[in-house]
C-alpha positions as CSV (number, residue, x, y, z in Angstrom):
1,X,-3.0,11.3,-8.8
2,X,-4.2,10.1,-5.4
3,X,-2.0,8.0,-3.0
4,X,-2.2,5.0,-1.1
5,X,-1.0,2.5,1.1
6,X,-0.9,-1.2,0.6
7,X,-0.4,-3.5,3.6
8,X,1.5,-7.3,3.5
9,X,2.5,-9.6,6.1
10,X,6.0,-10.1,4.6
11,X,6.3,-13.9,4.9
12,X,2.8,-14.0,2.7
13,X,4.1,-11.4,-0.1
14,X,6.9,-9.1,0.5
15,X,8.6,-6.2,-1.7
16,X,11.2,-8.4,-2.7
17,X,8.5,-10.9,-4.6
18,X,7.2,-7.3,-5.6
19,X,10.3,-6.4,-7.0
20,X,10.7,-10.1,-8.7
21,X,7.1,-9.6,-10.8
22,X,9.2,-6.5,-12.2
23,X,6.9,-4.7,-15.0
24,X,4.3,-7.8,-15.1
25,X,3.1,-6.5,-11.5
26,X,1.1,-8.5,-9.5
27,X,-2.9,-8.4,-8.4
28,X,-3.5,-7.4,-5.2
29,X,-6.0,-10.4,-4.0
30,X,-7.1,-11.9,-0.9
31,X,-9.1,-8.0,0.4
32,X,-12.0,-8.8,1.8
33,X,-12.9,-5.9,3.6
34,X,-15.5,-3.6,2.0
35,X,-14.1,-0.1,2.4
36,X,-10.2,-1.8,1.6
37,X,-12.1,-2.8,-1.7
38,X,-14.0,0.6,-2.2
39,X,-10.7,2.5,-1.4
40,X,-9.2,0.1,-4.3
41,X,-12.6,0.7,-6.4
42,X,-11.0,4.8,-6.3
43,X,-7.7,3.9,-7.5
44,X,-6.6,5.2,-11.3
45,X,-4.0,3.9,-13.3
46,X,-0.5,5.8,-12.2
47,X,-1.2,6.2,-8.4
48,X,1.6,5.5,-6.4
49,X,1.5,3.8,-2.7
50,X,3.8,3.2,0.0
51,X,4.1,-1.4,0.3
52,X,4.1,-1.8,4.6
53,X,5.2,-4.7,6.0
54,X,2.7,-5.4,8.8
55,X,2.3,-8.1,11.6
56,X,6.1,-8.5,12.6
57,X,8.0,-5.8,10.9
58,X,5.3,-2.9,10.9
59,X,6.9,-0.6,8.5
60,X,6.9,1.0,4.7
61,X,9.5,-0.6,3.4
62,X,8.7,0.2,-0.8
63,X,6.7,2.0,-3.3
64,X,4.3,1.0,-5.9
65,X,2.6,1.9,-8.9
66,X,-1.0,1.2,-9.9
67,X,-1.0,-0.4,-13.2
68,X,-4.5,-1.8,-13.2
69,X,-7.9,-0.7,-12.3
70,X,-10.4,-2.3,-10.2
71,X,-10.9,-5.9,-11.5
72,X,-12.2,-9.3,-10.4
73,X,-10.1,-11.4,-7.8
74,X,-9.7,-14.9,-9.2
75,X,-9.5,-16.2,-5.5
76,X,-12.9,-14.7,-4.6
77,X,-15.2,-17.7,-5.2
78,X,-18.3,-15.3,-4.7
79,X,-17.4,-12.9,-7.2
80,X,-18.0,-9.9,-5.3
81,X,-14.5,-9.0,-4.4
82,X,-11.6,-7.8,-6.8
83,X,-8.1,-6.2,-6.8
84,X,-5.9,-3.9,-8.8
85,X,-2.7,-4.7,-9.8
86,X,0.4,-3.0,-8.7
87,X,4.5,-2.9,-9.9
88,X,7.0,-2.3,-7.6
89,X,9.1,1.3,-8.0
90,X,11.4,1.6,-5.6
91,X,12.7,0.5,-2.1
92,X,12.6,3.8,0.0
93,X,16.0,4.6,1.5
94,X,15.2,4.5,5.4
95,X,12.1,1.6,6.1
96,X,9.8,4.1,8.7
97,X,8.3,2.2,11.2
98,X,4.7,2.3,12.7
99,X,6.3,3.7,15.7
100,X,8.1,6.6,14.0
101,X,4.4,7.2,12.0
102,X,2.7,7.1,15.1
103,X,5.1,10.0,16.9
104,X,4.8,12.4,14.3
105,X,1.8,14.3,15.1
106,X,1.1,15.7,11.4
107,X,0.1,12.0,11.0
108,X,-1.9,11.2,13.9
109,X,-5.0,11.6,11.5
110,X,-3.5,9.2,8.8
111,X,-5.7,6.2,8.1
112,X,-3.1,3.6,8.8
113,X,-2.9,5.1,12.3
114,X,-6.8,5.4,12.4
115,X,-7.5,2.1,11.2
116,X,-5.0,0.0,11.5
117,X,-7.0,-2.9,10.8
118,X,-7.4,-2.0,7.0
119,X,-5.1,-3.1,4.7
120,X,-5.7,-0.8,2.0
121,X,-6.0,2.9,3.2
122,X,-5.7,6.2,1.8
123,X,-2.5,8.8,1.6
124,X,-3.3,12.6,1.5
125,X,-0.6,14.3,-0.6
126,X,1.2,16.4,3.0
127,X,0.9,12.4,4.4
128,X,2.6,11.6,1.4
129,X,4.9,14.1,1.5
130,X,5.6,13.7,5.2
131,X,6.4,9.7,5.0
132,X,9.1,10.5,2.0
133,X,10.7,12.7,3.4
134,X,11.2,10.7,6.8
135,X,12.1,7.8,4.7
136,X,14.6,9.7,2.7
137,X,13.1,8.9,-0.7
138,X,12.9,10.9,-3.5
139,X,10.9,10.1,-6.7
């Protein structure tokens, strides 16, 4: 199982409409950045990822589940970009902030730290680790 991180401006998708979609999930659409897409290309049915909030909040606030491989994205008109799909597991107890990510120096290699710009990065398993525990969650 390999982890990521997916990244919404809140008042464009938020956990909550995650949460709403329940088991149906929803596609992740609108990435148009090639390594966001590649890192999505990678993904396998059953990885889990932390949902951030970005732009105003900046912080994980959920987790989700892959539940859908790489597929088209019906809002690309080209036809080169696509999307997974992802459900909604759980809120995490305590939302961590970029600010708390960005002061823990196990995680001043993490990708969302490194390149903030991308809104789909990878989570190594100790990152993983690390960002549960500080948000108190337990799977």
């Amino acid at each position: 199982m390999a982890y990521w991180l997916f990244k919404s401006e809140p008042n464009t998708w938020s956990f909550s409409d995650q949460l709403a979609k329940g088991e149906e999930g929803e596609g992740w659409d609108g990435v148009r950045n090639y390594q966001a897409g590649n890192n999505m290309k990678a993904m396998e049915i059953g990885d889990l990822g932390f949902f951030y909030h970005s732009v105003i909040e900046k912080r994980i606030v959920g987790i989700v589940r892959v539940s859908q491989k790489w597929h088209l994205d019906p809002t690309d008109p080209t036809g080169r970009f696509g999307m997974v799909t992802v459900v909604a597991v759980k809120e995490v107890e305590k939302p961590v902030t970029l600010s708390e990510i960005k002061s823990e120096p196990l995680l001043n290699n993490f990708a969302l730290v490194r390149q903030s710009r991308l809104s789909v990065v990878p989570v190594s398993q100790n990152e993983w680790n690390i960002l549960l525990k500080m948000s108190n969650t337990s799977l």
